[in-house]
OpenMM code with the backbone's topology and positions (N, CA, C; nanometers):
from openmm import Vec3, app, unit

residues = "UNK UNK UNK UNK UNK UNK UNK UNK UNK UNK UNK UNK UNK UNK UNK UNK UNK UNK UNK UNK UNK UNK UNK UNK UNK UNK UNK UNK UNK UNK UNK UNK UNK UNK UNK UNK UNK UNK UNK UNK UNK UNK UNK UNK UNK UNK UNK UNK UNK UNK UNK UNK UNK UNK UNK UNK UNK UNK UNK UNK UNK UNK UNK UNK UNK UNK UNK UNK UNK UNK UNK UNK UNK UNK UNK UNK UNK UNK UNK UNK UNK UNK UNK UNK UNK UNK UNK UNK UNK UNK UNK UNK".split()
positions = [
    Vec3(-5.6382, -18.3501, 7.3136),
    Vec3(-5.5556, -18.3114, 7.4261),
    Vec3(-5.6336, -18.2244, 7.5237),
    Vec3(-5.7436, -18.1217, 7.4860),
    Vec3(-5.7941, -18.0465, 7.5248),
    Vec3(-5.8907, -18.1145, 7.6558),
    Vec3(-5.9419, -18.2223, 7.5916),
    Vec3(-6.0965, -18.3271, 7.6416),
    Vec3(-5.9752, -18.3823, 7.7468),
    Vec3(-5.8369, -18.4434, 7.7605),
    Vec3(-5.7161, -18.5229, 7.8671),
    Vec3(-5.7358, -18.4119, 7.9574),
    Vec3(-5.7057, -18.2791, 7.9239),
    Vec3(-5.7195, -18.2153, 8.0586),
    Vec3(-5.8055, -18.1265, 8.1010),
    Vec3(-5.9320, -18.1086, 8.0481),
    Vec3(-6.0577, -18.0975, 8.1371),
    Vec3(-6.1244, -18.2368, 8.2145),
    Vec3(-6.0614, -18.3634, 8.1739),
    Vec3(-6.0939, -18.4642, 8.2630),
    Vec3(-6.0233, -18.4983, 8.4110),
    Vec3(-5.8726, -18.4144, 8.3717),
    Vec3(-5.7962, -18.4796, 8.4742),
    Vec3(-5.8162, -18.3079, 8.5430),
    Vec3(-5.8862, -18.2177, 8.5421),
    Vec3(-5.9028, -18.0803, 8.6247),
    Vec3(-6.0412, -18.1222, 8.6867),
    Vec3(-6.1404, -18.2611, 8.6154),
    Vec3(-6.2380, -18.2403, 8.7132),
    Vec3(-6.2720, -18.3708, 8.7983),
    Vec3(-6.1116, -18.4057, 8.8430),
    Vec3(-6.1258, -18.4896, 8.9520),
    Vec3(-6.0781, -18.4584, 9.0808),
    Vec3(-6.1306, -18.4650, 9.1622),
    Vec3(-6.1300, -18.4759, 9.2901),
    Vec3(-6.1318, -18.6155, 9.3998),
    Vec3(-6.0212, -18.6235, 9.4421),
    Vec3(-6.0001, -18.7557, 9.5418),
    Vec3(-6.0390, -18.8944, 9.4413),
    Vec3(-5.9995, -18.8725, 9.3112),
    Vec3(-6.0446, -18.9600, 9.2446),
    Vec3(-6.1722, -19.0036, 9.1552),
    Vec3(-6.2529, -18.8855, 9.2181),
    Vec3(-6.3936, -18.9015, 9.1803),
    Vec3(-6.4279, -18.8020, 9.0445),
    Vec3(-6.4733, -18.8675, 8.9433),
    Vec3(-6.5044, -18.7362, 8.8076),
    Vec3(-6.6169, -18.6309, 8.8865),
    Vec3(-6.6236, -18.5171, 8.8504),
    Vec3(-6.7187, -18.4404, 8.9096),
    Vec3(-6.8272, -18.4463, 8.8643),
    Vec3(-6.8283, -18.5207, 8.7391),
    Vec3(-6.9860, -18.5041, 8.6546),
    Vec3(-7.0307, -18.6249, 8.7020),
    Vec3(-6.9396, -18.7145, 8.7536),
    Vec3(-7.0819, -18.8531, 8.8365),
    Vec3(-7.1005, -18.8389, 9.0057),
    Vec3(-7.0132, -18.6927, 9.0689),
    Vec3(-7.0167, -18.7208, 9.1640),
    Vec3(-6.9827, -18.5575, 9.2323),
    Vec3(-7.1294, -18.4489, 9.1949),
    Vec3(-7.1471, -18.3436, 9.2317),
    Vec3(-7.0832, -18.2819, 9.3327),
    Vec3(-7.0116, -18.1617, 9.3842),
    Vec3(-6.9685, -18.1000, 9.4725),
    Vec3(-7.0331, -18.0219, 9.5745),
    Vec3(-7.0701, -18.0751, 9.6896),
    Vec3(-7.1584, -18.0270, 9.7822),
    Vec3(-7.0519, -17.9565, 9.8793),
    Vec3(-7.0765, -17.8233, 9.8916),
    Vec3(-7.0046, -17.7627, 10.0240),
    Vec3(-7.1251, -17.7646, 10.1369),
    Vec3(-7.0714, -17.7933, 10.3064),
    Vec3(-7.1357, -17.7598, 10.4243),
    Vec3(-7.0820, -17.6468, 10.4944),
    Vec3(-7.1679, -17.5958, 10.5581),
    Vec3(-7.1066, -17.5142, 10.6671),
    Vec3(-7.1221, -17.5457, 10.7760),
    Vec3(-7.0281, -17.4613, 10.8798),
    Vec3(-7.0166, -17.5243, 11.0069),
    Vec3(-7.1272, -17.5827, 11.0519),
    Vec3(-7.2496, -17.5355, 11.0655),
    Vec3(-7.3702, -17.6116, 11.1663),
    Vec3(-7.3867, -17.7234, 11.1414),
    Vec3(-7.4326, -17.7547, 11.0036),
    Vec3(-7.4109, -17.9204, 10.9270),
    Vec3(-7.3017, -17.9664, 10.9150),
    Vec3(-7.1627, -17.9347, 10.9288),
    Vec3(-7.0467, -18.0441, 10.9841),
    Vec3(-7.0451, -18.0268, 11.1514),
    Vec3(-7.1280, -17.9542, 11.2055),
    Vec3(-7.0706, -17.9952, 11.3770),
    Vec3(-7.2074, -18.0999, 11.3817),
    Vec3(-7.3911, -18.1116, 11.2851),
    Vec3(-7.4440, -18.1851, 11.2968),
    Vec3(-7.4159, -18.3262, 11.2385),
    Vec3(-7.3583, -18.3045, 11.1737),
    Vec3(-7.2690, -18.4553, 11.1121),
    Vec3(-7.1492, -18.5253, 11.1977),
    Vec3(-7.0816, -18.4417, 11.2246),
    Vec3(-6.9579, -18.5336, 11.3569),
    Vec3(-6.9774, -18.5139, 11.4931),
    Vec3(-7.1051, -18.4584, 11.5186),
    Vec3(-7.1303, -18.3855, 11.6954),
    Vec3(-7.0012, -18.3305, 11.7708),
    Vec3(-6.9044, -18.2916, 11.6394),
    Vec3(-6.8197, -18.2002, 11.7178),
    Vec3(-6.8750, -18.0233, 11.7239),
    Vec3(-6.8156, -17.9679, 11.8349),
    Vec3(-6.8158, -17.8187, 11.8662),
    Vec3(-6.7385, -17.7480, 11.7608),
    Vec3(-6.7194, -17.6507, 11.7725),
    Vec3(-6.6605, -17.5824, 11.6610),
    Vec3(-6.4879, -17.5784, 11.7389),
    Vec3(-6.5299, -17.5276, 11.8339),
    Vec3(-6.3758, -17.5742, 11.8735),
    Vec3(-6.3054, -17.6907, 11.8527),
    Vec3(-6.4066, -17.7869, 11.8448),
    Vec3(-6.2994, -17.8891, 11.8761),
    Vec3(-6.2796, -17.9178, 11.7134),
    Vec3(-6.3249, -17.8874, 11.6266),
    Vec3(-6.3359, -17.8941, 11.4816),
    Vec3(-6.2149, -17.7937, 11.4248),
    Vec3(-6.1900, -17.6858, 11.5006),
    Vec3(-6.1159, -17.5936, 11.4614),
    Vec3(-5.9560, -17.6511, 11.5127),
    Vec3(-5.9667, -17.7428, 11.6263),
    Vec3(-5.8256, -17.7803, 11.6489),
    Vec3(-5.8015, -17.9057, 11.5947),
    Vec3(-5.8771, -17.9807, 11.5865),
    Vec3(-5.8616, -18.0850, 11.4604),
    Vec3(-5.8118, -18.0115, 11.3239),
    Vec3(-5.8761, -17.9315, 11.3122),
    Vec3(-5.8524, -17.9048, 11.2260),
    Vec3(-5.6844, -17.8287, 11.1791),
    Vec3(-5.6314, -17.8024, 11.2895),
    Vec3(-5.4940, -17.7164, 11.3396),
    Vec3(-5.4126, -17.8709, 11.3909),
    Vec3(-5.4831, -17.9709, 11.4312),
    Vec3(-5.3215, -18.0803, 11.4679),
    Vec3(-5.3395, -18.1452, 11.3179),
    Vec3(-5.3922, -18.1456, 11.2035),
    Vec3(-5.4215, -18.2255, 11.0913),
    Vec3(-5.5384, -18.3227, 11.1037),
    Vec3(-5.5777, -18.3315, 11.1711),
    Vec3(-5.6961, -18.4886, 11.1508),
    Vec3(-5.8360, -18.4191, 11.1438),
    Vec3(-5.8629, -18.3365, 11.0651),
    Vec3(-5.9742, -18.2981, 11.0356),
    Vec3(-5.9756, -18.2333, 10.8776),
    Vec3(-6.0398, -18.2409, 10.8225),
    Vec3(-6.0798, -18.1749, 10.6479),
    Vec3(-6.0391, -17.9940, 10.7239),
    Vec3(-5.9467, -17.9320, 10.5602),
    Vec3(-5.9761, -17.8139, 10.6040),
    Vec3(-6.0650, -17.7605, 10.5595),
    Vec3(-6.1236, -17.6446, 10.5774),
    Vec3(-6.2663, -17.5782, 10.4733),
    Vec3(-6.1786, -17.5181, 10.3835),
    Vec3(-6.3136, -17.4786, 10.2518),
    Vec3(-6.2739, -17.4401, 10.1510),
    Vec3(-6.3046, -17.3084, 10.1593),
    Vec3(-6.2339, -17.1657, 10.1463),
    Vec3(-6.2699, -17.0085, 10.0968),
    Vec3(-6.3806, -17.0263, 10.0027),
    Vec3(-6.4858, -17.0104, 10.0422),
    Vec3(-6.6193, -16.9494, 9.9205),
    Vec3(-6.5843, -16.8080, 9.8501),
    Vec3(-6.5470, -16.7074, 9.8893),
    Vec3(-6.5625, -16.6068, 9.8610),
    Vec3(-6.3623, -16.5240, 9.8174),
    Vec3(-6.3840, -16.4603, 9.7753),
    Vec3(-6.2233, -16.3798, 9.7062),
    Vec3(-6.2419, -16.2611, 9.8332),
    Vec3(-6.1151, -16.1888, 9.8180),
    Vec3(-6.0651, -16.1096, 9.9057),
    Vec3(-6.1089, -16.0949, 10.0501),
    Vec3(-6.2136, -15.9916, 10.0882),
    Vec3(-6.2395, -15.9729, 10.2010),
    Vec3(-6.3237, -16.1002, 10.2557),
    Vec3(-6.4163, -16.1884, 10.2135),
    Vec3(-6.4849, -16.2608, 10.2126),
    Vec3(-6.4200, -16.3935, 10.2997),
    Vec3(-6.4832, -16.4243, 10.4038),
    Vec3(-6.4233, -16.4883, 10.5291),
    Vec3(-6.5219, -16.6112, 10.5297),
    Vec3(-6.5934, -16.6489, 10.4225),
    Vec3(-6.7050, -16.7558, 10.4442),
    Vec3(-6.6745, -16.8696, 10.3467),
    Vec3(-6.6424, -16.9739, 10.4461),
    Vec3(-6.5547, -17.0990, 10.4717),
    Vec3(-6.6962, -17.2022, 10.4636),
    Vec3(-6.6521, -17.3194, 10.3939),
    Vec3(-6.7273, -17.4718, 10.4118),
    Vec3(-6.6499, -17.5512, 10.3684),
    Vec3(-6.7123, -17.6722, 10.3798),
    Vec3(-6.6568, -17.8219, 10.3721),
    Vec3(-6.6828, -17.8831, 10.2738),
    Vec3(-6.6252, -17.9664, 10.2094),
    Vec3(-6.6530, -18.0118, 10.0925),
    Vec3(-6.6978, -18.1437, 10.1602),
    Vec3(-6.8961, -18.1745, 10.1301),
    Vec3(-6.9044, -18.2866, 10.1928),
    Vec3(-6.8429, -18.4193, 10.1477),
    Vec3(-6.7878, -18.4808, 10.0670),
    Vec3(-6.7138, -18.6271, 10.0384),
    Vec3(-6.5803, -18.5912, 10.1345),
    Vec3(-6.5354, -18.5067, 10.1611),
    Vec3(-6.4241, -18.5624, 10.2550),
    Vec3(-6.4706, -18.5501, 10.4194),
    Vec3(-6.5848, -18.4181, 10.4580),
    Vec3(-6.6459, -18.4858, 10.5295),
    Vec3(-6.7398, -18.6436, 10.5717),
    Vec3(-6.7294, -18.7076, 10.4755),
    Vec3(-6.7916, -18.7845, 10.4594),
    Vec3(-6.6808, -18.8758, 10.4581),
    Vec3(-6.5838, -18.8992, 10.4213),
    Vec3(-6.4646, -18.9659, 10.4155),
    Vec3(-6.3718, -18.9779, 10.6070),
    Vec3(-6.3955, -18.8574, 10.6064),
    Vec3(-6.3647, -18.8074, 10.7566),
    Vec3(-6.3966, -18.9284, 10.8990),
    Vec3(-6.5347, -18.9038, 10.8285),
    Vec3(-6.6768, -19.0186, 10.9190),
    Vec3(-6.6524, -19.1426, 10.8760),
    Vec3(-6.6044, -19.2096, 10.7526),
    Vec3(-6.5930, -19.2993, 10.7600),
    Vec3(-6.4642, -19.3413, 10.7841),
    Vec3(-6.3617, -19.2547, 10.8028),
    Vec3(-6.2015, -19.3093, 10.9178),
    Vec3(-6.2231, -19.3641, 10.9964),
    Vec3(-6.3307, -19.2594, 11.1307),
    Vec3(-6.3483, -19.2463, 11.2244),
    Vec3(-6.4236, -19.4624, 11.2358),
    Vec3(-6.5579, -19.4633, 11.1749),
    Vec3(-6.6274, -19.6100, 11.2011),
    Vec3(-6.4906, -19.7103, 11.1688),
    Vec3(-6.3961, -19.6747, 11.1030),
    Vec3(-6.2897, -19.7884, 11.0347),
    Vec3(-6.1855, -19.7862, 11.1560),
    Vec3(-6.1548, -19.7212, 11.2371),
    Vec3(-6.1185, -19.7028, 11.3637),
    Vec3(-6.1320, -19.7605, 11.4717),
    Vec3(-6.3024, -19.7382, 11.4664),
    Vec3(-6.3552, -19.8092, 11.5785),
    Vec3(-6.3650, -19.9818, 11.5473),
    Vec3(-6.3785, -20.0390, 11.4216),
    Vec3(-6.4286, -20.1193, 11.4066),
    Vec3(-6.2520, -20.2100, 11.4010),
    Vec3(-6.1441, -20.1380, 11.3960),
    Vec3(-6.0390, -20.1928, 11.3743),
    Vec3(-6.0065, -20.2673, 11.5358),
    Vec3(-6.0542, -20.1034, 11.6011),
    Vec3(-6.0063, -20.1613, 11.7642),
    Vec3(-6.0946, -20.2975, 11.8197),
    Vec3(-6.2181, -20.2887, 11.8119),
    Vec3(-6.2967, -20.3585, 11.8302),
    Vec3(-6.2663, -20.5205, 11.8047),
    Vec3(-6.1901, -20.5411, 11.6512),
    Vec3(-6.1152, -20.6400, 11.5908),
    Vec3(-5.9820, -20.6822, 11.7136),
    Vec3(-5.9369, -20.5623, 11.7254),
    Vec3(-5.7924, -20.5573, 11.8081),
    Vec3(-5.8243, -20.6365, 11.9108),
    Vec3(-5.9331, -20.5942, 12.0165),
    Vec3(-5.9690, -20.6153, 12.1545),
    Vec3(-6.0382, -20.7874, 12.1643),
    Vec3(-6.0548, -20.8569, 12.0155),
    Vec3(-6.1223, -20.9433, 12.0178),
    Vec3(-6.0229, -21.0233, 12.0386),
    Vec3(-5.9142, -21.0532, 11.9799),
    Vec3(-5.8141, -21.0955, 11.9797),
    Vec3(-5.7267, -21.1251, 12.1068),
    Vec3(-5.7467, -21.0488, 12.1642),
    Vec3(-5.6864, -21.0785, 12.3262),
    Vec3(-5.7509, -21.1354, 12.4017),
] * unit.nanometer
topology = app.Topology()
chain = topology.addChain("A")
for resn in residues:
    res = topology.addResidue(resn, chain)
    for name in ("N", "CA", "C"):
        topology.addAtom(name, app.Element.getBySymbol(name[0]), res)
């Protein structure tokens, strides 16, 4: 019973953590990964369509990153988007 739920505590979005490591980014490498500004990352991030960051640190500690697979998940909405419209526009 013990081994059922240390397996089902180390998944994330589906993924076991032991085949599929946890990388946090911080802002500079997610605004170099989506060429968004921080603003515009921060209001994405405030209407919903953006990953929120994760708290690194307990109490006073204000230092925030991204867990890269959903940045990475993020980026690949975005190409599934484009490639949907693209489909759309062919069609007409």
């Amino acid at each position: 019973m013990e081994n059922e739920n240390m397996s089902t505590n180390n998944v994330l979005h589906g993924e076991p953590s032991a085949a599929v490591p946890l990388k946090f980014l911080r802002l500079p490498e997610v605004q170099a990964r989506t060429g968004c500004s921080r603003s515009t990352i921060y209001l994405k991030i405030s209407d919903g369509t953006f990953p929120r960051p994760t708290r690194l640190g307990g109490g006073s500690c204000r230092s925030v990153a991204w867990v890269e697979s959903e940045i990475n998940e993020w980026l690949r909405s975005r190409i599934a988007e484009r490639d949907a419209a693209a489909f759309d526009g062919q069609e007409g």
